[in-house]
N, C-alpha and C positions, 0 to 999 in steps of 0.2 A: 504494500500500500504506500504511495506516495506520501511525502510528509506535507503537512497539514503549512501553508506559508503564515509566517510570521502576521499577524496584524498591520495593515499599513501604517506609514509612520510620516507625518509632515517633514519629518528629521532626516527621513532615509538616505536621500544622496548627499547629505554631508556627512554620514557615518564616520568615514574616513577619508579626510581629504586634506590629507598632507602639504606641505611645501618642499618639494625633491630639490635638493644641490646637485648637480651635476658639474663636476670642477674635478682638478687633480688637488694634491693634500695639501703639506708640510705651506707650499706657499702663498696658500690662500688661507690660512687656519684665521689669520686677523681679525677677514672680511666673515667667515663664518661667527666669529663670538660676537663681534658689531651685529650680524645682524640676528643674531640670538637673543644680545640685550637690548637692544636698540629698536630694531623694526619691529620682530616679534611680538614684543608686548604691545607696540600701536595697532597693529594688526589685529590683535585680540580684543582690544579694546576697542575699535569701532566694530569688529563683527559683533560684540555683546551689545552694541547700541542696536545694531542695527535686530541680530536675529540673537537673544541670547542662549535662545534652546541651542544654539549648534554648537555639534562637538567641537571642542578649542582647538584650532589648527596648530601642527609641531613640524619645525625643522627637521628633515632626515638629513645628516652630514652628505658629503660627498665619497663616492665608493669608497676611493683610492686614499682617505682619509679613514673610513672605517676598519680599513682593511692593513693598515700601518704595522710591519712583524708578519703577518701573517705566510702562508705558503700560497704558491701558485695556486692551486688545485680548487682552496678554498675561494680566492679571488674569483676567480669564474664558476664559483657555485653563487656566490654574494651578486656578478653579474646577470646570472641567468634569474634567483631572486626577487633582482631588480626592477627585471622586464618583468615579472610577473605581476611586481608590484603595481606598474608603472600600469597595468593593460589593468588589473582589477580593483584600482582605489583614483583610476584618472586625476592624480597630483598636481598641483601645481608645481610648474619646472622653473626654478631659475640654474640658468647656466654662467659661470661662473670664468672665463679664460683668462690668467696672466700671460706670462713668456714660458713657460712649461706645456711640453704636450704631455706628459705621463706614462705611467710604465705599461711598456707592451709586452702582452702577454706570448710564451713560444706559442709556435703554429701549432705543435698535436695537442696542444690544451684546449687553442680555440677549437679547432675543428671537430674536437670530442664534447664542447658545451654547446658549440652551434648544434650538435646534434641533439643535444637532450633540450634544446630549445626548440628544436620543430622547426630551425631556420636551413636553407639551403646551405649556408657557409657564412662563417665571418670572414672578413677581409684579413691574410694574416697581414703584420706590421701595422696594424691600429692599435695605439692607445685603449686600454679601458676605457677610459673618459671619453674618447673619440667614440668607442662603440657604442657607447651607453646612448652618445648623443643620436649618432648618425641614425643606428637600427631601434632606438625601443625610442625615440622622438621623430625624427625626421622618414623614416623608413614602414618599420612597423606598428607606428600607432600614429599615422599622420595629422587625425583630430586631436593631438594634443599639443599642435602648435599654436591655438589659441590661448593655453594656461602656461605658455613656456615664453620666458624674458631673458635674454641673453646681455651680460655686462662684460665687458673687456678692458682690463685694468691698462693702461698706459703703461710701458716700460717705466720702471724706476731710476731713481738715480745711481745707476751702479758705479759711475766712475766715484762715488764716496762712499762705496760698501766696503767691506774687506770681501778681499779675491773668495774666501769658502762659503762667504753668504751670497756672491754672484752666483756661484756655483748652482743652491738651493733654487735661488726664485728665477734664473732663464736659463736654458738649456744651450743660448749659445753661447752661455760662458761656462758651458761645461768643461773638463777635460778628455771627457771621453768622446772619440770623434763620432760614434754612433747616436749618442744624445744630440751634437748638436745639428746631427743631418734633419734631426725631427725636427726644429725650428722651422725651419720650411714647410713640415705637415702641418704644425700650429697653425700655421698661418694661412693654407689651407681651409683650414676646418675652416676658421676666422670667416675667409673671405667668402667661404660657401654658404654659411649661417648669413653672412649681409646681403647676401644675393637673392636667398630664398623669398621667393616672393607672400608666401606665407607669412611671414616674419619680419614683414616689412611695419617700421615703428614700434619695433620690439626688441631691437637689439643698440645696445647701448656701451659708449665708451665713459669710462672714470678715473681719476686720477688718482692716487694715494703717493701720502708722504714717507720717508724712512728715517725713523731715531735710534740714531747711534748709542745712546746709553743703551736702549731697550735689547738694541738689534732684532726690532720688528717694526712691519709696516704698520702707520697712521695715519694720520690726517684721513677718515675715511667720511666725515659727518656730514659729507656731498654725496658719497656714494650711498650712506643709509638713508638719506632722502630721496633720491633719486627711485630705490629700490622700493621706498614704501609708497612712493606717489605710485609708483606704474603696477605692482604689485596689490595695491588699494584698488587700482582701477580695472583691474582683472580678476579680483573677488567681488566687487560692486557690483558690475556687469552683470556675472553669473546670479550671486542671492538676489537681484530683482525678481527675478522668477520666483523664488520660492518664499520672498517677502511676505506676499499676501496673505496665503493660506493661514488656518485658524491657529493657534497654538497648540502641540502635542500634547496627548494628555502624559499624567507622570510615566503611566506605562511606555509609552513610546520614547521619553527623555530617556529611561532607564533601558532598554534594549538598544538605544543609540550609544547611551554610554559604554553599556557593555560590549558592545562591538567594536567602539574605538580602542576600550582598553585591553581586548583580546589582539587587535592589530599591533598596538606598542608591543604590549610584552612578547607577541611571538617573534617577533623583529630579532626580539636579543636571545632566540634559541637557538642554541647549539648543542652538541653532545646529548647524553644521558637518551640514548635511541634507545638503550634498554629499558629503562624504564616505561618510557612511553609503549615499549610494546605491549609491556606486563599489563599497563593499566589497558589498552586495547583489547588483551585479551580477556580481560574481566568485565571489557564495555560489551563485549560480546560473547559470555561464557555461558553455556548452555544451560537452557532454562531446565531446574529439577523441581518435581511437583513434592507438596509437601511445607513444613514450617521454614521459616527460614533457620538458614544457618547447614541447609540441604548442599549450598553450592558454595562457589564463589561469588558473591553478590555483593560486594562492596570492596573500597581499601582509601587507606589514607597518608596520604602523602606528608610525612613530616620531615622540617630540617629548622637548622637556626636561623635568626634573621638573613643573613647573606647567603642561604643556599635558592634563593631566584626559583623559591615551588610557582609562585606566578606566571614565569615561564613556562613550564610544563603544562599548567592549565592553560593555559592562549595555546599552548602547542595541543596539546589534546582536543581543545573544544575546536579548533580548526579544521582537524581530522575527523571528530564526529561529526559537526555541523553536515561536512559534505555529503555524509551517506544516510541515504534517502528510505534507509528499510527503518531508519528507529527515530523519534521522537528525543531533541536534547531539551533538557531545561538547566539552566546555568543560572549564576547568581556570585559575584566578584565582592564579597563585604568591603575589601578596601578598596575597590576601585569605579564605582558610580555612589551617585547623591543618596538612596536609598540602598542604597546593600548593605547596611549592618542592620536593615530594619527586619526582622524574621515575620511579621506581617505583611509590608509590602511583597516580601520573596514570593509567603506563599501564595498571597492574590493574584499577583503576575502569572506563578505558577500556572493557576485555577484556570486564568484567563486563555491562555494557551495550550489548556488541557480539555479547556470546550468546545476552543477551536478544531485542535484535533480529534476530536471526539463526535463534532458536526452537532454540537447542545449548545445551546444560549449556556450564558456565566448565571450559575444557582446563584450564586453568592451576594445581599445585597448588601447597599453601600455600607449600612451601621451593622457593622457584624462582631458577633462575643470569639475570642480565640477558638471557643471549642466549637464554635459555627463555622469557623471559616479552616480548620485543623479538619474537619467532618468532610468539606465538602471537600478539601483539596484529596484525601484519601478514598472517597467517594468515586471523585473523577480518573486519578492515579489507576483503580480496579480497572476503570471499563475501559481505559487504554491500554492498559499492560495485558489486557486480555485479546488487543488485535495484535501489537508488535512491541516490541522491544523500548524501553523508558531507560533513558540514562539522565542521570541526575549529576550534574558538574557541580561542585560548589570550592571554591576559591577564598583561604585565608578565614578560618572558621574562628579561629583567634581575635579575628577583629568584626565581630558581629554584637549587636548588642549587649552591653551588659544587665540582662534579663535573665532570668530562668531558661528562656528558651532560646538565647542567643548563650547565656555562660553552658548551661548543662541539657542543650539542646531536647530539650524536652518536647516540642515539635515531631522529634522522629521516633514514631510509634513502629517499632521493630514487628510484633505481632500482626500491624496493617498493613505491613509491606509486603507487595506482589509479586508472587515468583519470575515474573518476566519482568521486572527493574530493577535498574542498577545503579549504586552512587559510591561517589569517587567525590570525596573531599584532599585541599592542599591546607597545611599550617602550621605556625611554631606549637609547640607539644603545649595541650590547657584541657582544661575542665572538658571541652567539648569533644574534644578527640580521643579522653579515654572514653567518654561513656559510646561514644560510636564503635570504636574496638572492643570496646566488652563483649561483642555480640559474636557467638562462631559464625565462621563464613566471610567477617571483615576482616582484611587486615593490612599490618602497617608496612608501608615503604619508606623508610628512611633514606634523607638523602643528606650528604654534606655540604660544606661551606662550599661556595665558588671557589676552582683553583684561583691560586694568584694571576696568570695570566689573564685572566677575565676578569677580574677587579674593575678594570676602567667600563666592562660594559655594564657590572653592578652598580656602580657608579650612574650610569645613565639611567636604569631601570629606578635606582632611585628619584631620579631627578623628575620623570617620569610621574612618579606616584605623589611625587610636595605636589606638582601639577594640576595633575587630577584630582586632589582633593581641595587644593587651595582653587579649582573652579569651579569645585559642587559648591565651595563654603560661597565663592563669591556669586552663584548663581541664587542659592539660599537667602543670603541675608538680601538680597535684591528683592526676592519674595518676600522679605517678611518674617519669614524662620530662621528667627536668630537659633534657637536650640540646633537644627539641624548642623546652621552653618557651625556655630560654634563645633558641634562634633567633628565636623569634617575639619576644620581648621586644626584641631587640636591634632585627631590622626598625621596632619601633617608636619605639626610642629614636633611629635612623636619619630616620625620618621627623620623631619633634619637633625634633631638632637642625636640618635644613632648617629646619622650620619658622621656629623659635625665631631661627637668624639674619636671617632673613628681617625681621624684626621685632623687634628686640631693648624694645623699651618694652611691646609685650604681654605686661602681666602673664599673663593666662590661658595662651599658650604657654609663658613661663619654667617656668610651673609646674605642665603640663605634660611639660614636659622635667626638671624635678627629681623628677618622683614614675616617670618614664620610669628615671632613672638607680636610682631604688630597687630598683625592679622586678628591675632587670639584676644587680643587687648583692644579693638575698635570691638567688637561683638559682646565684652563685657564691660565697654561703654554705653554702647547700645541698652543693655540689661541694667545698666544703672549700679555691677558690679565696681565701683571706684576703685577699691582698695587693690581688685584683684587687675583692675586695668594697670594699675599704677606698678605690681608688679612686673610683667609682663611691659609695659613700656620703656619699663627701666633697665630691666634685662637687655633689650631689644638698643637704649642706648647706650648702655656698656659695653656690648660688642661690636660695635657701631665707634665706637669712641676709642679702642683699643686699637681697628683693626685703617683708621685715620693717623690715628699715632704713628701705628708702624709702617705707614707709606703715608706721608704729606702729600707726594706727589700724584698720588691716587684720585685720579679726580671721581671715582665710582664712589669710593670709600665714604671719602670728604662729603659726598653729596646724601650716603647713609645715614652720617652723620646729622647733617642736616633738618631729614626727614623726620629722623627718632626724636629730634629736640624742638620742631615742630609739633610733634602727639605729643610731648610732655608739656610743652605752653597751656596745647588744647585742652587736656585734662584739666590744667589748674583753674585754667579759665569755667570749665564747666562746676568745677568744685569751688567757684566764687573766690580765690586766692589769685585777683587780679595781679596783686605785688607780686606772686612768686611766678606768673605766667612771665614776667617782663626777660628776665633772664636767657630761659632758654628759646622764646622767640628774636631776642636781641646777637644769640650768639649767632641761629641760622640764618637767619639774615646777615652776618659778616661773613660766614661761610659763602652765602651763595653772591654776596656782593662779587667774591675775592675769585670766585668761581667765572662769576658771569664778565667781568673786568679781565678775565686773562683769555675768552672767546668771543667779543659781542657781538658773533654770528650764529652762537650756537644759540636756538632756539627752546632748548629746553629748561637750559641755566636761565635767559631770561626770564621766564615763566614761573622759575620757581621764587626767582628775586621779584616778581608780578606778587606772587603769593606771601611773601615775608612783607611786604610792606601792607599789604590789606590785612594780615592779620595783626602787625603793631599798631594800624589805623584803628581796628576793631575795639583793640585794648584800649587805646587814646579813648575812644568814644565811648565805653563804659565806665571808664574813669572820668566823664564829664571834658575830658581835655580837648573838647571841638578842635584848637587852632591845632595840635600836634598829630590830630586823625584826617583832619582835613590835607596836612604836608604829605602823609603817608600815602595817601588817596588818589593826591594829585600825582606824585611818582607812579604810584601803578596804573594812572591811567595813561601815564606817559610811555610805560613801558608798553601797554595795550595796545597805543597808538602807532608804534614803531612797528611792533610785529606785523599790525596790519598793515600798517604801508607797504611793508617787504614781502606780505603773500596775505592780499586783498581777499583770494578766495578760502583761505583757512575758516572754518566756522570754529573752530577752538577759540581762535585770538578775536575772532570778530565777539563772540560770546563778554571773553575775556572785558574786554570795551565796554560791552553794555552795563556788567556789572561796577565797571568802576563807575563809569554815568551813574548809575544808579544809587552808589556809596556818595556819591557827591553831594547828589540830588539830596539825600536824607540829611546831610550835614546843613546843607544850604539850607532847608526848612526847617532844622533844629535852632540855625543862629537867625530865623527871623528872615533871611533870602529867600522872597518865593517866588521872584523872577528867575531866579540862578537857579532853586531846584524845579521849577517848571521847563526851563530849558533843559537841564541837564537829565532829567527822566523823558523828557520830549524823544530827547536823542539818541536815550538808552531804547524806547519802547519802536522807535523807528529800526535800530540793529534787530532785536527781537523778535520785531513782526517780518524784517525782510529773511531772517532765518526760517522763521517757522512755514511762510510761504513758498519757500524753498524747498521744503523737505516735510510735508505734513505729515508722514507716518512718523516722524522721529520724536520721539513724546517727551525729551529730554529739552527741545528748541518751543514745543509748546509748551511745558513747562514756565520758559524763560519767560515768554510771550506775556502766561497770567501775570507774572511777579511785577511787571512792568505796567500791566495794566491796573493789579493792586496802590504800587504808590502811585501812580496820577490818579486815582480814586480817596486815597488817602489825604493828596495833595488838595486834591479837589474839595473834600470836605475839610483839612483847616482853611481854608481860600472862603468855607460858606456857599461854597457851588455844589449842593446833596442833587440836584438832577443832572448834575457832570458824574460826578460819584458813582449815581447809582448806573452810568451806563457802564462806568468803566468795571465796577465791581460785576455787573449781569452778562458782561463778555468773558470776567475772568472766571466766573460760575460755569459760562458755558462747556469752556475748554477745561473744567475739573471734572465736573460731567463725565465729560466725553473718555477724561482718561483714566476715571473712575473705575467706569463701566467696561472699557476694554480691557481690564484686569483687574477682576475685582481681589483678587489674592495680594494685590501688591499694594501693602500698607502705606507707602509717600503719597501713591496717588487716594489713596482713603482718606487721610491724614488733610493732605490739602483741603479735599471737599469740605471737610468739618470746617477747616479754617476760611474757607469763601464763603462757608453758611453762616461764620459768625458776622464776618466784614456785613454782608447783610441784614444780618440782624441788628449791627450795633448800628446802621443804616437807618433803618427803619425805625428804632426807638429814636435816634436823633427828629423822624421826621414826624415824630407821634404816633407813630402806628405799631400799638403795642403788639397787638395781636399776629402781623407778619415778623415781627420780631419773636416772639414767643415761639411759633413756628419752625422759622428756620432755627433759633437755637435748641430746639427740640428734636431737628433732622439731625444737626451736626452731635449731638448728647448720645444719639442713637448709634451715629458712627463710630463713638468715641467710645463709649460701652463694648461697644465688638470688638473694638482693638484692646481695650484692656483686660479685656476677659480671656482674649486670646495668648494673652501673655502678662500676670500678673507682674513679673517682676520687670518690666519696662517702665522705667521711670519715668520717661517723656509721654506714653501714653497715660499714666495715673495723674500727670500734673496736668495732661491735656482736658482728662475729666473734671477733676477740680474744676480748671477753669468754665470748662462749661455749665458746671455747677452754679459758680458763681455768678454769672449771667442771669440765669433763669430764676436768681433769687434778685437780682435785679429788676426782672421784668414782673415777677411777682408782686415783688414792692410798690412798683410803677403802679399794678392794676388795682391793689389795697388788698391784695391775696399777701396778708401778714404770713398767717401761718404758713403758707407755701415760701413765701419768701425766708422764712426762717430755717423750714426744713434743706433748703437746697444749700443754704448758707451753712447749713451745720455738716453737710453731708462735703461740701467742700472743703471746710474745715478738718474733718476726719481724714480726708485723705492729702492735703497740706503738712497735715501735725505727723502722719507716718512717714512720710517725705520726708522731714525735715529733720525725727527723731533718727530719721539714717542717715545721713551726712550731715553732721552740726556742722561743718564748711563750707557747703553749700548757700552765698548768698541769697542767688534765687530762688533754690525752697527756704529760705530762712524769711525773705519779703514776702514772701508766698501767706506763710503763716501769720505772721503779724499783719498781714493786709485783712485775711479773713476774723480776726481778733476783730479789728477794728468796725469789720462790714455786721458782725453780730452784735457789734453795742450797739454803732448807729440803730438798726432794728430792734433792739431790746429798748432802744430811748421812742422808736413811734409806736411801741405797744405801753409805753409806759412804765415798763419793767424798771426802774432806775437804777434798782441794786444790781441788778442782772448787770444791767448796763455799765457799772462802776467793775464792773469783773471784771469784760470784757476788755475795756480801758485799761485795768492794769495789767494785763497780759500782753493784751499791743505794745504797754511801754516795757513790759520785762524783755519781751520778744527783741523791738528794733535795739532797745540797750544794752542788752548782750550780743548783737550783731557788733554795734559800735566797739564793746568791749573787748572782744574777740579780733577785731583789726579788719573784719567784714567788710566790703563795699557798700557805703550807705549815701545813698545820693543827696544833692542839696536841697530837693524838695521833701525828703524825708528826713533830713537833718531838720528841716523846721517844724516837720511832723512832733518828731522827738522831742522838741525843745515847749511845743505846747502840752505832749501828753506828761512830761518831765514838772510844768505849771500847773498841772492839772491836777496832781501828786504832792505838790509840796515837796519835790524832787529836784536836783540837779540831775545833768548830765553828766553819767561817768569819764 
């Protein structure tokens, strides 16, 4: 019986859709880690704007680079591979050529691989590199000269290299006469790739510089420009097509996933063919009637962290995938967004056991474990009763910490069907003895990677910080900080291995320091301070150590940076304005000292863009208008530049609007309401010409509302509420709209609430209590769902509060005492638990003392007086141990203080 096809998937043709190097090694290695750290990650960052379901695209090095040490024999198994690759994941190709043509393989090697490739013949005396190009790009897979960009680096300056490094990076300063006959082929290739008319506008000359101290090539921050403009615009092209469609549901994100991470890890398999046979022969060991424990019907692959069982499972599930007589079900704990979930596993399971089964999914949505444990063994019978069930499961060690993730409780031995079979991999725990306990399973241990393969454990690990650190960042995008937080932390689990492992590799150190960030914004999220504050700190210690030991680092320096940036932020959110000054004062000399030694480099501006809006911020919540306004104006000057230099960037252009916009608020803060009406004029003009630009892009409509909120705000100090209310009912509109298109993703929830209030505080302004009442009653409703859905979000508990406090407003307004008192109390309560948890905290510290203050006022129009002298001395106990404490306490709350202080018979402390 043929196998039952997967579910369709909106995700499916980017399953795997790599970006292939095609280059020779040693002297292109520069250009390969630039565009590892450099392109790479913008790459990934506009494909998350644009599509964030898709799998996260990865560099594969260049052959003749991966293949460094190695023997002949295996080189042209890695080429044949290649092409295989190349024809069943259609890659995007950049080709890479310096002054090296590369090593050619003897003739009875090619003409023994051209065989096992199905090709007529290779050409002998071709380069690897050359064939890789000629036959599996330009020959045998001719449609993929549309995803292939060819760059060709400029000769270097050799007459200032030392004669052994000519040697390395051109061939005609080789000594050996056969190398340099190849120069001549190079150049070949060259001029045939610019000819091809395919290829026309696709192939591209760059320059690169050479440092002597280093003795490697630089100056490359044209060529990773160059690479991401044309590279962007050859992944744009293609995801418009698949733009539209609906978004995946989790099952389909999760089978995508899993297919990418079955693609990596088998990448880096080699050896242990024993193995793999063993467990094949147990995927397919003869069915015996009877209990279990009749046959061989399970085993479990165990070794230490570095014995690469991941591999073997992407090798395994590769090979079962393809044969069509059994049914696989697979499940990667460490390697997609839900695999450590043993509910998700087994509804998925369910899903594709009805499929094959040809029955609707029993299973509905609100199901008890032993509903949804029933139906999966249910289904599992009446399949295992047509063919053969192999059950794959991948790193059982890192599956929930549950009952039924720690001591797999899920797997009911007695309901297993003599015709299935499961094959678990993972470091030796709780789960793997109770699976072995059973006759009939058993264990394959495997050891550490030899030393030789180090470097490609190495990558598998790199591989997996990856893929977790973009479930985490796909997660907290949604809204699930829990999840993401688990997936972040998996990966910070992994760099720390790593990173001891190796304590002199820079690139793991820092690694693990931008690991500890990760884990530290998501228990900022959760309102964890203390635990952010670890983890920050961590993250700028090695960040600060690994700056020290290279000055000249400008990676390092810029880590640096970044970690001293999230420690400002935190203080700042912990109301410790004074101690935020420090560490946003040092990265801002860093990135001055940074951006001053390139002012063409783009990213160093941007980030010296960012150090001055946030000392502007600081200025401005310390009341220091004149010194946030300096800050403001530099970064909009910086804003300015960038656009001049590339008008059609929407980052920088963005960049613009927001400083317009930081101006604008300053200008209507000192009394300018011609300056901040211009200057949001001209922010909301950037804004809207983006968002027209690009209207699926929710990030630019976003901008749009923000812009049409302050000239709404503008509008109402100005006294114009029918200016107001148009600008605030267009920014409604566009929350609406991105509301609704996802409703799972909290920012745009969160927003709504917030345009329902702009609204509401509208509409009491204009007497109309009752659409006031309303919409703060829509936005309360919003705000309820988001804090229920996660209690320990501080910004959503204070969002409630405030909505709270509204509604005891508009209460008040109608002569609804009692209502107005209950909503006043109930914001209360959730202010005073606020604030009992960060005593540092100025804003939940003002928080509370403002609701102090809103229950006297109210306890004085019911007459309550005594009630109301309580109230009053709580207000002043509250703002006077703010003051006490060295808290931020503004100047219209200093006068607060100084009448509830008279009020008392009290000084001020």
């Amino acid at each position: 019986m043929p196998q039952a096809p997967a579910p369709p998937s909106s995700a499916a043709p980017w399953k795997a859709r790599p970006v292939l190097i095609s280059s020779t090694g040693k002297d292109l290695q520069s250009e390969h880690h630039w565009l590892n750290t450099r392109v790479l990650p913008r790459i990934r960052e506009e494909l998350a704007k644009r599509m964030p379901h898709l799998a996260a695209i990865g560099l594969q090095p260049a052959a003749e680079t991966a293949l460094a040490g190695t023997d002949e024999a295996r080189g042209l198994r890695l080429l044949k591979g290649r092409l295989e690759e190349i024809k069943r994941s259609r890659p995007f190709l950049l080709v890479l050529l310096g002054d090296r043509y590369g090593w050619v393989p003897p003739a009875a090697r090619l003409k023994a691989a051209a065989r096992e490739q199905g090709l007529a013949t290779f050409p002998a005396g071709k380069s690897l590199t050359a064939l890789e190009i000629e036959f599996g790009i330009l020959k045998e897979i001719p449609e993929q000269k549309h995803r292939c960009l060819c760059f060709f680096r400029q000769p270097l300056p050799y007459d200032q290299m030392p004669e052994n490094s000519r040697a390395d990076y051109s061939d005609a300063h080789s000594h050996d006469p056969q190398v340099r006959a190849a120069h001549a082929k190079l150049e070949a290739l060259k001029d045939k790739l610019r000819r091809d008319p395919d290829l026309a506008g696709r192939t591209h000359d760059y320059s690169a510089e050479w440092n002597p101290q280093t003795s490697e090539v630089t100056g490359l921050d044209a060529f990773c420009e160059l690479v991401f403009e044309q590279l962007w615009a050859v992944i744009d092209r293609e995801i418009m097509a698949f733009a539209a469609p609906p978004a995946p549901t989790w099952e389909e994100q999760e089978r995508a996933a899993l297919d990418e991470f079955v693609v990596r890890h088998s990448r880096s398999f080699g050896g242990r063919v024993d193995i793999i046979a063993r467990l094949l022969a147990i995927a397919h060991s003869p069915t015996a009637e009877g209990e279990i424990g009749y046959s061989d019907w399970g085993a479990c692959v165990t070794g230490p962290p570095d014995s690469a069982t991941s591999t073997l499972f992407a090798k395994l599930h590769r090979d079962l995938a393809s044969d069509p007589s059994l049914l696989l079900l697979a499940n990667a704990a460490g390697g997609t967004p839900r695999g450590p979930s043993v509910d998700s596993m087994l509804r998925r399971w369910i899903g594709e056991l009805a499929i094959a089964a040809g029955l609707p999914d029993p299973l509905p949505t609100p199901a008890s474990d032993d509903a949804v444990e029933a139906a999966f063994y249910s289904l599992l019978g009446h399949v295992a009763a047509q063919r053969r069930v192999v059950m794959l499961l991948d790193s059982l060690d890192q599956a929930e910490p549950s009952p039924r993730g720690l001591h797999l409780t899920w797997f009911k031995a007695f309901q297993w069907p003599a015709n299935a079979r499961i094959i678990a991999t993972a470091i030796p725990c709780p789960a793997t003895a109770e699976l072995l306990q059973w006759a009939g399973s058993q264990e394959i241990e495997v050891p550490s990677l030899p030393a030789a393969d180090a470097a490609v454990s190495g990558k598998r690990h790199s591989l997996r910080v990856v893929c977790d650190d973009n479930a985490g960042d796909l997660l907290r995008a949604q809204g699930d900080l829990a999840g993401a937080l688990h997936a972040y932390r998996e990966s910070l689990a992994v760099s720390q291995r790593r990173a001891q492992t190796d304590p002199a590799n820079v690139g793991w150190q820092r690694t693990l320091s931008e690991s500890h960030l990760k884990v530290g914004d998501v228990l900022r999220d959760q309102g964890d301070l203390d635990g952010t504050l670890r983890h920050y700190s961590e993250s700028q210690s090695i960040a600060r150590r690994l700056a020290a030991s290279d000055p000249a680092n400008a990676a390092c320096q810029r880590d640096l940076s970044v970690s001293l940036e999230k420690l400002g932020d935190l203080a700042v959110v912990q109301g410790d304005l004074a101690g935020a000054l420090p560490p946003f004062t040092e990265s801002k000399t860093i990135r001055e000292r940074l951006a001053a030694s390139d002012p063409t480099h783009a990213l160093w501006q941007r980030d010296l863009w960012m150090s001055n809006g946030k000392l502007g911020d600081l200025a401005n919540s310390q009341g220091n208008l004149g010194d946030s306004s300096r800050f403001w104006t530099k970064a909009s000057e910086i804003a300015q530049r960038l656009t001049a230099g590339d008008p059609a960037n929407g980052v920088w252009q963005r960049d613009l609007a927001v400083s317009l916009n930081k101006l604008g608020d300053l200008a209507a803060a000192q009394g300018d309401l011609a300056g901040a009406l211009r200057a949001f004029t001209d922010g909301q003009t950037i804004t809207h010409r983006l968002a027209a630009s690009d209207p699926a892009k929710a990030e630019w409509q976003r901008d749009l509302s923000v812009s049409l909120e302050k000239l709404g705000d503008l509008a109402v100090t100005q006294g114009d509420l029918a200016g107001a209310r148009h600008a605030f009912t267009r920014r409604q509109t566009i929350a609406e709209r991105l509301a609704a298109s996802d409703p799972a993703n909290a920012g745009w929830q969160r927003d709504l609430s917030v345009s329902l209030n702009k609204l509401g505080s509208l509409a009491m302004a204009q007497g109309d209590l009752a659409g006031a009442s309303h919409a703060f009653t829509e936005s309360k409703s919003i705000r309820e769902r988001l804090a229920a859905s996660d209690p320990a979000n501080a910004t959503w508990q204070r969002d409630l509060s405030v909505s709270l406090g509204k509604l005891g407003e508009v209460a008040a307004a109608q002569g609804d005492q009692t209502g107005a008192m209950r909503a006043f109390t109930e914001s209360k309560t959730i202010a005073e638990r606020l604030a009992a948890s960060d005593p540092a905290n100025a804003a939940w510290q003002r928080d509370l003392w403002v609701s102090h203050w809103r229950l006297a006022k109210q306890c004085e129009k019911c007459g309550k007086a005594q009630d109301a002298a309580g109230w009053w001395r709580k207000a002043h106990a509250t703002l006077a141990a703010m003051q006490r404490r060295g808290l931020f306490v503004s100047a219209q709350d200093e006068m607060h203080l100084s009448r509830l202080a008279a009020m008392f018979g009290a000084t001020q402390p």
